[in-house]
C-alpha positions in Angstrom: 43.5 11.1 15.1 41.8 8.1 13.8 38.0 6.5 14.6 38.2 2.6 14.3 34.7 0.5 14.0 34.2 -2.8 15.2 31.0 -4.1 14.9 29.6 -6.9 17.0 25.6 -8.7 17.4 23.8 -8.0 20.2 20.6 -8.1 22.0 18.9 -5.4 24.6 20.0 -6.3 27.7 23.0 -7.5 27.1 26.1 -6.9 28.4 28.9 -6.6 26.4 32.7 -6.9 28.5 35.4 -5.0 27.5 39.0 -5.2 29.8 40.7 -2.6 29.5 44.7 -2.5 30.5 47.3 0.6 30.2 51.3 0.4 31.4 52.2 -3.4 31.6 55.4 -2.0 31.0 56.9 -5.6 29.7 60.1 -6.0 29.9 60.8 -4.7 32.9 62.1 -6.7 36.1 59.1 -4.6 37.6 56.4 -6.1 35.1 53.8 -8.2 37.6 53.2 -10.7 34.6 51.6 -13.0 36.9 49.0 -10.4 37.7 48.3 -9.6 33.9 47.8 -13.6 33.3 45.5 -13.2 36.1 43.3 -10.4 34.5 43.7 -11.6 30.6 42.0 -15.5 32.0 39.5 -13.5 33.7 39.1 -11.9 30.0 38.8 -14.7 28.4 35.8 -16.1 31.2 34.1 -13.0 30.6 34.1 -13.3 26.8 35.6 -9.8 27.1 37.0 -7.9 24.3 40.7 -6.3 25.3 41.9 -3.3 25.0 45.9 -1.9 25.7 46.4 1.7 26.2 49.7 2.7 26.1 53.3 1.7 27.6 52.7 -2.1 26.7 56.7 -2.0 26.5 59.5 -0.6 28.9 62.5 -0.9 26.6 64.6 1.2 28.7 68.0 1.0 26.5 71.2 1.3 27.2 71.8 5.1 25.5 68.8 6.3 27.6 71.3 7.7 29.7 68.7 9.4 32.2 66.7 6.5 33.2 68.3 3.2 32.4 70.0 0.8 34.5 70.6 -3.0 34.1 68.4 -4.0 36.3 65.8 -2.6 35.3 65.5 -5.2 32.6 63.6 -8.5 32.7 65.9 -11.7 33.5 65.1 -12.7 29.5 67.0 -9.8 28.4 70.0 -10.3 30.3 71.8 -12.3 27.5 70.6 -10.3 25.2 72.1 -7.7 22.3 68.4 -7.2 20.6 66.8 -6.0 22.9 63.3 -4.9 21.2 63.1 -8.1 19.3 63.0 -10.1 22.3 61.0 -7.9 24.1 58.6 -8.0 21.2 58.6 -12.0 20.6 58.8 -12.6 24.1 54.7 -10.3 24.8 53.8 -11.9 21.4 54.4 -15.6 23.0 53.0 -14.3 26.3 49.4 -13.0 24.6 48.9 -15.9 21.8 46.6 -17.3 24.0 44.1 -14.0 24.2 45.2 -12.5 20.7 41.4 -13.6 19.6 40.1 -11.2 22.2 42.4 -8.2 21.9 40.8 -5.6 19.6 43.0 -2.7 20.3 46.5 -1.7 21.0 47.7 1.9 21.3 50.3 4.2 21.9 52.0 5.6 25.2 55.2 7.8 25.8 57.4 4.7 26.0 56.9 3.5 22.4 56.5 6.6 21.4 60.1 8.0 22.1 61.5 5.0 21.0 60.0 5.7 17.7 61.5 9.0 17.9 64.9 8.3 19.1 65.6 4.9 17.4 63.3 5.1 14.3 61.2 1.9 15.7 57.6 1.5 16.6 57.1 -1.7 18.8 53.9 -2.1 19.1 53.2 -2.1 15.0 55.8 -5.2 15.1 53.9 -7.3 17.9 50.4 -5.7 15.9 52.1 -7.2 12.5 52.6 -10.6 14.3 49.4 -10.9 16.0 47.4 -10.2 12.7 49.7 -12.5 11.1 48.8 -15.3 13.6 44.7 -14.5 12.7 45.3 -14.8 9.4 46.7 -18.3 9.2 44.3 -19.5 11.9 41.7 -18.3 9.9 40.4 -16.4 12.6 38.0 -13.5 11.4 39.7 -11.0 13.8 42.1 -7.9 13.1 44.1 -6.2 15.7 43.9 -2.6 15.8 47.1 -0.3 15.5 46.0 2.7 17.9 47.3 6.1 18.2 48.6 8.0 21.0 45.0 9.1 20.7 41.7 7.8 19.0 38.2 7.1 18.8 37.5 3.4 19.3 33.5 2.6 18.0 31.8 -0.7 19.0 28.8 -0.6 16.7 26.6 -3.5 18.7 23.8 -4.3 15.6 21.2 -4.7 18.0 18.2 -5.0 15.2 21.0 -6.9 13.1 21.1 -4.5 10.1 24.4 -4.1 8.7 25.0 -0.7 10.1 23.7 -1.1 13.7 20.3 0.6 14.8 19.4 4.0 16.6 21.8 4.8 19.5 23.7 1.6 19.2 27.1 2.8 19.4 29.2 3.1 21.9 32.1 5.5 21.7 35.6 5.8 23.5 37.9 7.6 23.7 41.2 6.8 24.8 44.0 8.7 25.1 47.7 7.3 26.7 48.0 10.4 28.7 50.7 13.0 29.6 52.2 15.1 32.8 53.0 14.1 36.2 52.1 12.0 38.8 49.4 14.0 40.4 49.9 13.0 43.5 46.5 15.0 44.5 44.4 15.2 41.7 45.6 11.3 40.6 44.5 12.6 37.1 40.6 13.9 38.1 41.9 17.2 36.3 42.7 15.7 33.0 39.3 13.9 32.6 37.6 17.6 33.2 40.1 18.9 30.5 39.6 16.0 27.9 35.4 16.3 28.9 35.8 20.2 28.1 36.3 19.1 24.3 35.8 15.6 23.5 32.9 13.7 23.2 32.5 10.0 24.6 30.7 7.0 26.4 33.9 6.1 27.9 37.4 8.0 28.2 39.8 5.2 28.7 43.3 6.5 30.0 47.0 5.7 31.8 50.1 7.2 32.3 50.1 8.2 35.6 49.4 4.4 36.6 46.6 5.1 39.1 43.5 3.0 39.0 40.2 4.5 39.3 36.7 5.2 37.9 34.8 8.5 37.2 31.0 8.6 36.6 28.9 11.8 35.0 25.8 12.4 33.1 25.5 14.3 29.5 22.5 16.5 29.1 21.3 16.1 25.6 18.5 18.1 24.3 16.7 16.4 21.6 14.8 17.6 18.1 11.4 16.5 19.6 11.6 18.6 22.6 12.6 16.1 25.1 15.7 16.3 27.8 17.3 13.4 28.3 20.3 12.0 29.9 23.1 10.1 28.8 25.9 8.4 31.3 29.8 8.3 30.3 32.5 7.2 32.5 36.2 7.7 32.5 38.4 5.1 33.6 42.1 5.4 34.5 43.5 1.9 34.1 46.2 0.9 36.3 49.2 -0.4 35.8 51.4 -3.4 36.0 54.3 -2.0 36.7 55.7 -2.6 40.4 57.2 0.5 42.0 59.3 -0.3 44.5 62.0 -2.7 44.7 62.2 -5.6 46.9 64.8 -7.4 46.3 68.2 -5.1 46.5 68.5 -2.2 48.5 70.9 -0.9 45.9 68.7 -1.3 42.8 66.4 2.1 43.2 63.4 2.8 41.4 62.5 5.9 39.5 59.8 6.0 42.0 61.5 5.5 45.3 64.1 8.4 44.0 61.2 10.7 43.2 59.4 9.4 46.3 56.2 8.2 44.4 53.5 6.7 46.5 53.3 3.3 45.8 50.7 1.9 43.1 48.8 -1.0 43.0 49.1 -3.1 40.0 46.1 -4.0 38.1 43.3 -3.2 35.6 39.7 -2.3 34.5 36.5 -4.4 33.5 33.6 -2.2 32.3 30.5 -3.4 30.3 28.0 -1.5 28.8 24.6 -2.5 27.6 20.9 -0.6 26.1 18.3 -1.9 28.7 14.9 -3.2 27.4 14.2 1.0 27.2 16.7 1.2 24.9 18.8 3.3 27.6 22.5 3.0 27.6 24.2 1.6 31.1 28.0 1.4 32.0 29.6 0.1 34.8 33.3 -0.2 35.6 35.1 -2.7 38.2 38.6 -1.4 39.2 
């Protein structure tokens, strides 16, 4: 389990953005790319920084004899033998344009089987490529390689010291996610479990492609006597994935054979900031 450190100036009362996307699930006919163009320009308006937890690839392959079928991939694919290096040269082209933004990609069940089954881990490919790009831009800017789960750190130097002042970081935890769909609970029960015995500002989590935001206060008792109060919020963060089909009767989704509700496609925009009192706020859009 790794703990990555960016650091970034600041100022009280300011906000810093941070959108934060789970389950594109490229490569997929299913994959609302429109949608993610959508939310990666609003990224790039809001100067915020973006992060990808998990499932950034389908790659369904042809000797996953449980859940593929051929249309299930994206017409690109179609005509194609190598299947993972288009998939991961066609999201490279797709995310040039934000690369400068993105600080973290991580993780989820999809890339992680194919990295047990087949040896090959996608998202260090597309990672390899998009630091490549920085580099010969000359763009100070690395891409980080998450886990399944991590710690990411934004130290915001708010005095502009080299190491950030008192209470100036800001600490997530994100986590791809695991189990069903939780058709009840839509995943309220894994942020009590993870809260039980992790430590965070903001849990950042996907899987179960729901889209929601959870808000909570930390009592922290202090060495000069004083009780204070610190917020953290959980977000689940959507998905991009499209669960029913439209166009063929005879082309049934996963979902519609498990009879899934049907999930909205989108993401996550939180910002956090210390207010003139040097108290920590976060607030998430979903």
């Amino acid at each position: 389990m790794n703990l990555d450190r960016i650091y970034l100036d600041g100022n009280f009362g300011e906000w810093n953005q941070l959108c934060c996307l789970s389950d594109l699930h490229f490569g997929s006919q299913a994959c609302d790319k429109s949608k993610l163009i959508n939310y990666l320009d609003e990224a790039v308006e809001k100067k915020a920084r973006i992060l990808i937890i998990g499932d950034i690839f389908d790659l369904l392959l042809p000797k996953d004899m449980k859940r593929f079928k051929l249309s299930v991939l994206d017409d690109f694919l179609k005509d194609k033998d190598d299947i993972i290096n288009t998939v991961v040269n066609e999201f490279y082209k797709l995310m040039q344009p934000y690369i400068h933004l993105i600080d973290l990609i991580s993780l989820g069940n999809h890339e992680d089987d194919l990295i047990k089954y087949h040896s090959i881990n996608p998202i260090y490919l597309v990672v390899e490529k998009m630091n490549q790009y920085l580099k010969e831009k000359k763009i100070n800017h690395k891409v980080i390689h998450g886990g399944y789960i991590g710690y990411l750190q934004y130290v915001i130097k708010l005095d502009h010291s080299q190491n950030g002042s008192t209470g100036s970081c800001f600490n997530i935890l994100y986590f791809h996610g695991k189990g069903g769909e939780a058709p009840v609970s839509k995943g309220m029960i894994d942020i009590n479990r993870m809260k039980a015995n992790f430590l965070y500002d903001l849990h950042l989590f996907g899987h179960k492609h729901n889209l929601f935001a959870d808000s909570s206060l930390s009592v922290i008792p202090s060495s000069n006597g004083i009780v204070s109060f610190r917020p953290c919020k959980a977000v689940q963060c959507g998905t991009f994935h499209k669960t029913y089909n439209k166009k063929n009767v005879g082309n049934v989704s996963f979902a519609e054979r498990s009879g899934f509700a049907p999930k909205e496609t989108g993401g996550s925009f939180v910002k956090f900031r210390w207010d003139r009192q040097k108290k920590l706020e976060i607030r998430a859009e979903v």
